[in-house]
TIPAMI-759266 format. One record per atom (N, C-alpha, C, O): x, y, z. Coordinates in pm, whole numbers, plus 50000, padded with zeros to 5 digits. Each point is the difference from the previous one (the first is absolute). Example, Ala and Ser with C-alpha at 12.3 -4.5 7.8 and 13.67 -1.06 7.14 Angstrom:
2
513194943150780
499115011950000
500905012050000
501044999850066
498615010749862
500825011950006
499235010950073
500515011150017
***
This chain:
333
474365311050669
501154993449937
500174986050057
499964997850121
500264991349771
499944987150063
501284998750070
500835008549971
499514982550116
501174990350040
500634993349939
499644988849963
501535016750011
500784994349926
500484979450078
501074999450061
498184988149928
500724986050049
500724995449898
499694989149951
501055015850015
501014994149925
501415005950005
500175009850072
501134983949838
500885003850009
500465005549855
499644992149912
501245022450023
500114999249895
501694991549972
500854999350089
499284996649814
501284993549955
501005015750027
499735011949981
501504980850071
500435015850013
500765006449873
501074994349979
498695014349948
500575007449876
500995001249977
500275000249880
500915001350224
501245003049984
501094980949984
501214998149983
497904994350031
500294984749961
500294997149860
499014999649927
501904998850030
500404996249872
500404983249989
500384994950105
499564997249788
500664990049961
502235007549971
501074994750032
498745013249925
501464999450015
500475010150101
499315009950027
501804987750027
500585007750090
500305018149964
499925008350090
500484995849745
500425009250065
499215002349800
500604999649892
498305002150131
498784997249859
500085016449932
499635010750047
501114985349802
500055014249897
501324998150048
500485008049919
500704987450157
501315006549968
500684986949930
500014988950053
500635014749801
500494995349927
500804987950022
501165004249995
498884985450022
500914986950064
499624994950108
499804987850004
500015020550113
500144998450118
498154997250003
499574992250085
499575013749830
498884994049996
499484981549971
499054993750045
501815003149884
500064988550028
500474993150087
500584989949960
499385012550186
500154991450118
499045003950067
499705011550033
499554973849999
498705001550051
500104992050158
500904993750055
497905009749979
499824998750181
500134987049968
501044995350047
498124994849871
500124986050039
501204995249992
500404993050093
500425009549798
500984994650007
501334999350110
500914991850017
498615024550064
500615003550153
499754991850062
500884994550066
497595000649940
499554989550121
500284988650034
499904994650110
500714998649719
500394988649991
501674997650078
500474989350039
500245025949968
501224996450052
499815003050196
500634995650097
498375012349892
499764997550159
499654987250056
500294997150116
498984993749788
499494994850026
500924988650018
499894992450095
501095006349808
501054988750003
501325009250119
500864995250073
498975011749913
501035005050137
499934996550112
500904995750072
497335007149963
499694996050194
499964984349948
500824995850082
498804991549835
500364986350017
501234997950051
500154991650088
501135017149855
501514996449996
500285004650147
500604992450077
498865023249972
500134998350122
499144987450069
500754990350010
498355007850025
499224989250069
501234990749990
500654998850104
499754994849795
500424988850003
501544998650062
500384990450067
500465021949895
501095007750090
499644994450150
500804992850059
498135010549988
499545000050165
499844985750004
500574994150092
498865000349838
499764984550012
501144991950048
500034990650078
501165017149837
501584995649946
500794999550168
500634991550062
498845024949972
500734998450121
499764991550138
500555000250110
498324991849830
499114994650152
500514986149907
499434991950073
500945003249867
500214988949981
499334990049948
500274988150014
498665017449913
498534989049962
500634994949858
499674989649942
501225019050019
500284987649876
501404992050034
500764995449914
499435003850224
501524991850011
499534987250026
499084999450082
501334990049868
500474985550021
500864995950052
501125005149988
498594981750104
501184996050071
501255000949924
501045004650047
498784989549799
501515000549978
500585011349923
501164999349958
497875014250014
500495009249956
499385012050012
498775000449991
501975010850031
499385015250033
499855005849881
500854998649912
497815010250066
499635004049873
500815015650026
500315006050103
499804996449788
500695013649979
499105012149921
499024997649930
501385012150090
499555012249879
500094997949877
498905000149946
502054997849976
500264993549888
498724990649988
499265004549914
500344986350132
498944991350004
499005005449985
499174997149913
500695016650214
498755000849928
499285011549930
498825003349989
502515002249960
499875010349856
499834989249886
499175002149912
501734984250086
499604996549887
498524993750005
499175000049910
500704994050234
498624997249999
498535008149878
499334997149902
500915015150205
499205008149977
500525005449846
499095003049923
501794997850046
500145001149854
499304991849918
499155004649923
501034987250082
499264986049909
498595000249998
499465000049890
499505000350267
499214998849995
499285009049891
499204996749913
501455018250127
499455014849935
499945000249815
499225005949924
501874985750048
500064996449873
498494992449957
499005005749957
501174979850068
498824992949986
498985005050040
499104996949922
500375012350198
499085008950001
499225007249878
498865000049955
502565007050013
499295010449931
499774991249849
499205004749918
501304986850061
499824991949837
498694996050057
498985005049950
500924986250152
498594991150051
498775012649953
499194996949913
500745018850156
499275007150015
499485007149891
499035007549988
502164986849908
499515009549872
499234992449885
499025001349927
502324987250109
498734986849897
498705000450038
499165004549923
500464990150218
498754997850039
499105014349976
498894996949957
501245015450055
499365011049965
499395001249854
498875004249976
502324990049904
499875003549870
499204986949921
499554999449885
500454991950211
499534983049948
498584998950075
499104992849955
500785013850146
498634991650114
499505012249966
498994999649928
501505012950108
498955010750040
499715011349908
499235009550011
501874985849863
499445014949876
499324992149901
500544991249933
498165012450058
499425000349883
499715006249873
499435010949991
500984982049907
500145004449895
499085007949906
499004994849950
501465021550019
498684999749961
500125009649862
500365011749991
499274980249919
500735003649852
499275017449943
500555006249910
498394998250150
499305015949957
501455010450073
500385011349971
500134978150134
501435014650057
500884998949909
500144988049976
500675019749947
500974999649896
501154999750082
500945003349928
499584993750225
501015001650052
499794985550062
501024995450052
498114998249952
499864986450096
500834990549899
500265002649883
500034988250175
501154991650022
499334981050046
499774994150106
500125002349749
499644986150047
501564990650075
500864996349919
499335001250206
501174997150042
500294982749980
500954992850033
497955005149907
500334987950007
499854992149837
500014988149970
499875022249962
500724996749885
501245009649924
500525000149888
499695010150273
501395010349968
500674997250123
500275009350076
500054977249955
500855002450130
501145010150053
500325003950113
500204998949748
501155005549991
500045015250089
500915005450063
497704998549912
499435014050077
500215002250114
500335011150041
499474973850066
499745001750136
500635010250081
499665006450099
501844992649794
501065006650182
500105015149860
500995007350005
498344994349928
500185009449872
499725014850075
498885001450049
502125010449963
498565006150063
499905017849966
500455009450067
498674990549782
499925006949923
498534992549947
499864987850006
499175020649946
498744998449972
500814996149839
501194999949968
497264996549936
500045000849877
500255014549899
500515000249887
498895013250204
500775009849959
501445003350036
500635007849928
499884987050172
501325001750038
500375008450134
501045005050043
497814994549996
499775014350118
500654985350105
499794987950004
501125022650073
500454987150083
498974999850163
499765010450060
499814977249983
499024996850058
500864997550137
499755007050097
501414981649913
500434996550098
499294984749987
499304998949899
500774987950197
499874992650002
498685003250072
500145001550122
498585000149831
498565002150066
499284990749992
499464994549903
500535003450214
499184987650076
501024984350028
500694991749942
498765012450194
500774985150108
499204992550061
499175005250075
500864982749913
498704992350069
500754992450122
501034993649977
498355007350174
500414998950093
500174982650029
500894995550071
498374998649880
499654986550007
501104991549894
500424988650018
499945021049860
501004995749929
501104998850047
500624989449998
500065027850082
501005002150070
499954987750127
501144997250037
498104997350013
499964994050108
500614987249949
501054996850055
498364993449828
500324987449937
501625003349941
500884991450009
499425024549919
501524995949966
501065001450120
501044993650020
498305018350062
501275000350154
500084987050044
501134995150008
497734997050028
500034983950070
501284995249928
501084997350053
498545002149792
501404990849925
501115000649978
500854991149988
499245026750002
501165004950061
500624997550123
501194997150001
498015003750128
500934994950099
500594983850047
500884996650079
498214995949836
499654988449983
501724993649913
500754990650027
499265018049884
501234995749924
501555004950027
501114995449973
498285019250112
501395005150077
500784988450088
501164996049993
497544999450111
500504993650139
500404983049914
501074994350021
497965000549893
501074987149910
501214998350021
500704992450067
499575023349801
501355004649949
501024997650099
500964992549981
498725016050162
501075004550053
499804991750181
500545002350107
498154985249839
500254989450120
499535006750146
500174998850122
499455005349826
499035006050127
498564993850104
499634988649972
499975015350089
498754991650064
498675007949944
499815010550063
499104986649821
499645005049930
498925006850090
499965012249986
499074981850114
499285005250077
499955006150095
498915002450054
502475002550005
500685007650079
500035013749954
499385009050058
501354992949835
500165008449895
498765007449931
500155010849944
498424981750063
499155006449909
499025005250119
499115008349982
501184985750136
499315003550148
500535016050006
499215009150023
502134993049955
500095014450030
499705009549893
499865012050023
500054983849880
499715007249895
498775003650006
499675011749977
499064974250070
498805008150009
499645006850144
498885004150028
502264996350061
499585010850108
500825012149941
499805010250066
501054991449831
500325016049973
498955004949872
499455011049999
500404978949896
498525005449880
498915010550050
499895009849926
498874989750246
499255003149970
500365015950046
499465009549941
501304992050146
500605014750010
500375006249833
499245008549954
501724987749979
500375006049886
498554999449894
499825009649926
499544982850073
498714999649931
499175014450042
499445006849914
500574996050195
499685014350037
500185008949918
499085007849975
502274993449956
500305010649930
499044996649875
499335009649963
500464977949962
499694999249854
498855002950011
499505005949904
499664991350213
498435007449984
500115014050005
499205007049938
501784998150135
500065019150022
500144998549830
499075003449928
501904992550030
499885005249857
499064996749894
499975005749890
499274985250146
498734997549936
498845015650038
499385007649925
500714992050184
499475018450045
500275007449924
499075002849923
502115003750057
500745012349939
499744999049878
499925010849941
499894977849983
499824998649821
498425003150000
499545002749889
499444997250236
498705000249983
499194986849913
498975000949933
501694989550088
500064985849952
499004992050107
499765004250114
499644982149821
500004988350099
498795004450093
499884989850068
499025020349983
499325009750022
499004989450032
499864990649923
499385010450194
498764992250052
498575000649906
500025006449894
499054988450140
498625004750002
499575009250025
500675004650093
497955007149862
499645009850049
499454995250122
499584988650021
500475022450073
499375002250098
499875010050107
500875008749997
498114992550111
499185010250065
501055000450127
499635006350099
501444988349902
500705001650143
500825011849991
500695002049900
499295008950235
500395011849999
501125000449911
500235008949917
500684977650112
501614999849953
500224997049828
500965000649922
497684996150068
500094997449838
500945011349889
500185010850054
500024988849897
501275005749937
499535001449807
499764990549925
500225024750038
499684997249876
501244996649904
500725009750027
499904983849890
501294997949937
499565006949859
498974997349939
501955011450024
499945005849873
499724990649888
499055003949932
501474985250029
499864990249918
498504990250015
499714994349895
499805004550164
499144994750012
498574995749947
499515010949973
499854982650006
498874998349865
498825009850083
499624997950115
499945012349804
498905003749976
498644999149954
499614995549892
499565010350226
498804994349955
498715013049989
499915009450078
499394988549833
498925011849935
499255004050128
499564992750088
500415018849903
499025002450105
498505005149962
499115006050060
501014990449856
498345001349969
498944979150006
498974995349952
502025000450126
499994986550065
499245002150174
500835003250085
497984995649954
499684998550092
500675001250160
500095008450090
500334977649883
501004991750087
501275010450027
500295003750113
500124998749818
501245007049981
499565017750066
500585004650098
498834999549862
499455013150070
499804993650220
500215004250114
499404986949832
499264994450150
501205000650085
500195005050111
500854986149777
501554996650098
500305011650024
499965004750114
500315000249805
500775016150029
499725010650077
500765008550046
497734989949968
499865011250160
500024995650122
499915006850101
500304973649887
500144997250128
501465000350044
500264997050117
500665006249802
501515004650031
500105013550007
501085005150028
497775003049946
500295011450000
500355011349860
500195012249999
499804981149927
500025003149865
499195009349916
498854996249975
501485013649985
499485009549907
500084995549879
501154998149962
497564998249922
500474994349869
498865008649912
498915003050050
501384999649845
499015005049897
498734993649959
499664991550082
499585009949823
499404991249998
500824991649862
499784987949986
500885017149945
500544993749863
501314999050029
500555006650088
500064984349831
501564999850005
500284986650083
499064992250019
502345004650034
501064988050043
500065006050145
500225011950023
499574979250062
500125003350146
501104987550041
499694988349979
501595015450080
500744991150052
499904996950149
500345009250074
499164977249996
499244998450077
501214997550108
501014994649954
498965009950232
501664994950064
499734981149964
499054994649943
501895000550102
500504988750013
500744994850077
500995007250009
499134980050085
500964994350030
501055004050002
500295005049892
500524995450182
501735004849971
500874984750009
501184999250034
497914988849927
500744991049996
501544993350043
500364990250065
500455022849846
501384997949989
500744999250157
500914992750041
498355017450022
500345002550165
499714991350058
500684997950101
497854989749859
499654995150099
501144991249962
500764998150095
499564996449802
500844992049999
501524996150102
500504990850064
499865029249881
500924999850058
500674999050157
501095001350056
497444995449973
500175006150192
499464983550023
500634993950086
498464999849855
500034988650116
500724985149918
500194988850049
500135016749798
500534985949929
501735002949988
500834993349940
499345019350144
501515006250021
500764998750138
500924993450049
498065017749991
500345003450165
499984991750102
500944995550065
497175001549950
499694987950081
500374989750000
500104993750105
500225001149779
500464985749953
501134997150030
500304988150011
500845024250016
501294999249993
499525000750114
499864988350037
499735020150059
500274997750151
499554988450105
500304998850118
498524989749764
500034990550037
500994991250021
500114995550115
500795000149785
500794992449974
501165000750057
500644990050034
499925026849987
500995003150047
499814993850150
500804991250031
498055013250078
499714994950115
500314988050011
500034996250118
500364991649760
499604988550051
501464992949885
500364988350008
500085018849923
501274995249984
501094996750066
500974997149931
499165002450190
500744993750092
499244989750063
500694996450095
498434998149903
499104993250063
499784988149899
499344990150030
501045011249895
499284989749830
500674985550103
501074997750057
497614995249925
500634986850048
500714988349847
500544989050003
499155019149898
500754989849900
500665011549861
499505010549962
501704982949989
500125008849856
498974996149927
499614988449989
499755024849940
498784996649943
498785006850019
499085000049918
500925006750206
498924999350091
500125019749981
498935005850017
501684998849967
499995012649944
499675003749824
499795011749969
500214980649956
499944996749868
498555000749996
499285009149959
500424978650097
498314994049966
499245012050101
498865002849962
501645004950167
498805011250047
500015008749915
498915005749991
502114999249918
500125013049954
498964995449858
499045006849966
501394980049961
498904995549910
498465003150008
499155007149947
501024982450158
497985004050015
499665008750068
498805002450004
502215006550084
499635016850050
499465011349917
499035007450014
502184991449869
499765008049860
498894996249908
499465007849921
500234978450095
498504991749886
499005005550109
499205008549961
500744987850168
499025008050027
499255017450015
498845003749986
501835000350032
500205016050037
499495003949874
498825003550001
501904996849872
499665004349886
498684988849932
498995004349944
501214986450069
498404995449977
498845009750057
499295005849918
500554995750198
498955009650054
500435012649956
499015004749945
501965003950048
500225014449956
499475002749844
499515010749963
500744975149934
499755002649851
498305003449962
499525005249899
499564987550274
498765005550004
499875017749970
499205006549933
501754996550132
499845018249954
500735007049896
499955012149978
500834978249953
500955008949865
499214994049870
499304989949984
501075019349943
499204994249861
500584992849906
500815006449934
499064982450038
500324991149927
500335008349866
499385009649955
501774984149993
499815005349843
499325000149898
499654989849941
500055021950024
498925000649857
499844988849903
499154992949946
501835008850059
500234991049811
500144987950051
499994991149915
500185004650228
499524987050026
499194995750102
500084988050026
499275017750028
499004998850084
499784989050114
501054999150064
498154993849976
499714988550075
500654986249896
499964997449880
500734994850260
499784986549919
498824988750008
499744990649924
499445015350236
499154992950042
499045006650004
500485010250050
497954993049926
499365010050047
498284992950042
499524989849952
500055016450115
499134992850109
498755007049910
498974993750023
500765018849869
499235004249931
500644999249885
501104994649990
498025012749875
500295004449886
500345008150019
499855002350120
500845008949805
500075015249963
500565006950102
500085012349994
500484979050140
500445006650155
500805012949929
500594999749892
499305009350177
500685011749968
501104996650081
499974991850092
501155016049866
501804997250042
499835012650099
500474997850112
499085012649873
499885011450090
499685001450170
500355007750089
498484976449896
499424997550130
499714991350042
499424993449913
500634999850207
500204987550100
498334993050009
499095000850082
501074993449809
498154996350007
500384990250097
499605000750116
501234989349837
500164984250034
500824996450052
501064999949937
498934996550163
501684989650036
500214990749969
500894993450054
498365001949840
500184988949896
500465004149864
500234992049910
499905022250078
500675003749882
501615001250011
500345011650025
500574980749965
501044995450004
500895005049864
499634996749887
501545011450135
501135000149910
500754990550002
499944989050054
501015017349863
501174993149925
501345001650165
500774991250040
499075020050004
500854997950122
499334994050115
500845000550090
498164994449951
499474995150096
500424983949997
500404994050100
499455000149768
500194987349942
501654996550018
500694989949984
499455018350040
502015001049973
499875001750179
500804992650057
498725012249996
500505003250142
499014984950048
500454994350100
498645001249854
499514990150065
501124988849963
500174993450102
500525002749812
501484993549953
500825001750117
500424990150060
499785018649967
501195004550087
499124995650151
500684992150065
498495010149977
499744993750108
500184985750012
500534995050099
498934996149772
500154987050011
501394997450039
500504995150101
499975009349792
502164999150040
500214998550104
500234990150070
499655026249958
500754999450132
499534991150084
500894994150061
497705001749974
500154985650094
500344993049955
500754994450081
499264997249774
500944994850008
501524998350018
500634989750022
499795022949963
501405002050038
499944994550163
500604989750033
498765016950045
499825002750121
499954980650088
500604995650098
498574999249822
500004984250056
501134992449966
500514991650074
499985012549778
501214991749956
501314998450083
500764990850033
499135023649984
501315004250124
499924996950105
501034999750068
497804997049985
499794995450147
500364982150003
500654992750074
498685005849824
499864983449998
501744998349981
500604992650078
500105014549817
501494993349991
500675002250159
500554991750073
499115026649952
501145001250161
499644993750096
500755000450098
497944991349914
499704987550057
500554989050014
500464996650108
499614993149746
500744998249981
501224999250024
500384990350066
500745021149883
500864999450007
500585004750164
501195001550028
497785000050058
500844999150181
499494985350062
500244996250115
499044996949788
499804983350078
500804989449942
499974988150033
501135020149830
501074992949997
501525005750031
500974992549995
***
């Protein structure tokens, strides 16, 4: 009997919480994750509150401040996350009788009921979107209400990568978002996942080096990446416990903003090497023809999120010099 190196997806995992009971089936894990996720920011920023990082000489920030803070941002978030999902990252594809050209049905975006009417929920959030509308959101809060804008978005991105934790757990639980195949003990098979013939060479080959029992005919679902975890532990955990270490230490406002920027462009630049790009849109850059989306030929085969996280690195140094050069500046006058 072979060795089992792999992991199975675990069975008792559902997309909804409490799946077949009438109402209550429609509340799903992600949408749980999203309020954990905005809960531990509000705490973080609570703690921030009590140490004083958003007080100014001439005024003490309050709770009120920064519920509405964090109110606002979460708003523009989630508009930022849904546009950018339904505009950048769904492709249109007229053989599905439920697909949704969004950009000649805008009206759809926040719609959230298929073309049969089966209600869907708002499916699919793009992280890079959510990132550009929270910025403008907090951007227009601290305006509004005269605030010090880089003070304010410094704590916000030391409470984001903790609560971001949760949105990858719930990227897990939907069996969503799912790596590359591969031979590592921890590889993980996800129920959803693309199948491949096993009367394919290669594919017989992969599969007994994980340990795999396959027929000779039929769909063999190969483990994979667990992506969502890696995410969640070093573009969540680690990241937050970077920043946190050194948020009392920031020698300028600003300087928490622009690490958490190019912390997050980097981390997930190298991690998107092991998740699989989306089908229906594949590479934007690719170093071959025909690169398969399944497997890591190239590190010149470049997505659509790598290009977006290489953005965000540029930023944030530039954030990172701008702020230095003004609080420069502004202590030599």
């Amino acid at each position: 009997m072979m060795q089992m190196l792999f992991i199975n997806y675990p069975s008792w995992i559902h997309p909804e919480i409490f799946p077949g009971v009438p109402v209550l089936g429609l509340i799903r894990w992600y949408g749980l994750m999203y309020i954990f996720a905005f809960s531990t920011a509000f705490l973080v920023l609570k703690t921030l509150l009590k140490e004083g990082a958003l007080d100014t000489p001439q005024e003490k920030a309050t709770e009120d401040d920064v519920f509405g803070f964090i109110a606002t941002g979460i708003v523009f978030l989630l508009v930022g996350a849904r546009v950018f999902s339904t505009l950048v990252y769904n492709q249109y594809d007229p053989s599905n009788p439920n697909a949704v050209n969004y950009w000649t049905h805008p009206w759809l975006i926040f719609w959230p009921f298929d073309r049969s009417g089966r209600f869907t929920g708002l499916a699919g959030m793009s992280y890079h979107g959510g990132f550009i509308g929270g910025l403008l959101g907090m951007i227009f809060w601290c305006r509004r209400h005269k605030k010090p804008v880089m003070k304010w978005i410094d704590a916000m991105c030391t409470a984001i990568p903790l609560g971001y934790t949760f949105g990858r757990m719930g990227n897990f639980l939907n069996g969503e978002l799912y790596g590359r195949i591969t031979t590592a003990p921890w590889g993980m098979v996800f129920p959803h996942a693309e199948r491949f013939s096993a009367s394919i060479q290669w594919v017989r080959d992969f599969a007994a080096r994980c340990g795999m029992e396959v027929a000779e005919r039929g769909l063999v679902n190969l483990p994979r990446h667990p992506s969502q975890l890696y995410e969640a532990f070093f573009e969540g955990i680690v990241l937050f416990g970077i920043i946190w270490l050194l948020h009392k230490k920031k020698p300028f406002d600003g300087f928490s903003g622009g690490l958490y920027t190019i912390g997050y462009g980097i981390v997930r630049f190298f991690i998107e090497y092991f998740r699989e790009p989306d089908a229906d849109i594949g590479y934007r850059i690719t170093a071959t023809q025909d690169a398969p989306l399944y497997l890591n030929t190239s590190l010149l085969n470049i997505s659509t999120g790598q290009i977006l996280c290489f953005l965000m690195i540029l930023g944030g140094a530039g954030v990172l010099v701008t702020c230095y050069l003004l609080d420069k500046k502004k202590k030599l006058h």
